[in-house]
C-alpha positions, 0 to 999 in steps of 0.5 A: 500500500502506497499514498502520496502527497506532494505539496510545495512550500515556494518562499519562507515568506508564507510561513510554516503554518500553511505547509503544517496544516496540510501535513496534519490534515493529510495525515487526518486523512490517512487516519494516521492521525499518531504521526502528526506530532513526530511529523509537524516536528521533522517537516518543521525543521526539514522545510526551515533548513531547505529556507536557510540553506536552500534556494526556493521554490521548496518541494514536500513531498509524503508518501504512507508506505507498507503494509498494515503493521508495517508502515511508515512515513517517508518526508522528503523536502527538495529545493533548487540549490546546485547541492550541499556536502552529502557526506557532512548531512549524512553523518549529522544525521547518522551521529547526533553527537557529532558537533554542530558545523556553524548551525543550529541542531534541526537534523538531529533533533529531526534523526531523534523522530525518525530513525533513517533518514539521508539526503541522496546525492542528486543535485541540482537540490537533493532531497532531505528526507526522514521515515517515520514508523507507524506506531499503530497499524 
């Protein structure tokens, strides 16, 4: 079973609040209504990353993936950059006591939620991305 959603966030100047609500409303919909609060946290701070780091229009993307038991969440934001230092984001992710490189602590907080989550080696704009188990099935 797979159900997508894909939403755009194309300036910081709209705020989270719209992006957020479509999250939560998605997932109302979806009837994972569990997720919301991991899921407001990593879209959160993923799309405020993508603003700060990234070049705009921003792309969020959600997609409910598995089988009854067995599913999860995957959030993914792209934006237009040309990329970003693949390796320094993955051991952020994979070591959240590595030291903070001149930012803030979002991935982390964001790899606490989720426990696998990357950002693939495509530029232009790789995305960020995070998986969320279900707790319920």
């Amino acid at each position: 079973m797979e159900r997508s959603y894909v939403s755009f966030a194309p300036t910081p100047e709209n705020g989270l609040r719209p992006v957020r609500g479509a999250v939560r409303d998605q997932l109302a919909r979806w009837g994972r209504g569990e997720l919301v609060d991991d899921a407001l946290l990593v879209v959160s701070e993923l799309l405020g990353n993508a603003f700060g780091h990234g070049t705009t229009p921003v792309r969020l993307s959600l997609a409910l993936h598995g089988r009854a038991g067995h599913q999860s969440l995957m959030i993914q934001v792209s934006d237009t950059s040309p990329g970003f230092d693949t390796k320094a984001i993955r051991a952020a992710w994979t070591r959240p006591c590595a030291p903070p490189s001149g930012g803030g602590r979002g991935l982390r907080r964001g790899g606490a939620r989720a426990p696998a989550g990357g950002a693939p080696p495509n530029p232009p704009g790789p995305p960020v991305w995070a998986d969320l188990p279900s707790r319920i099935a």
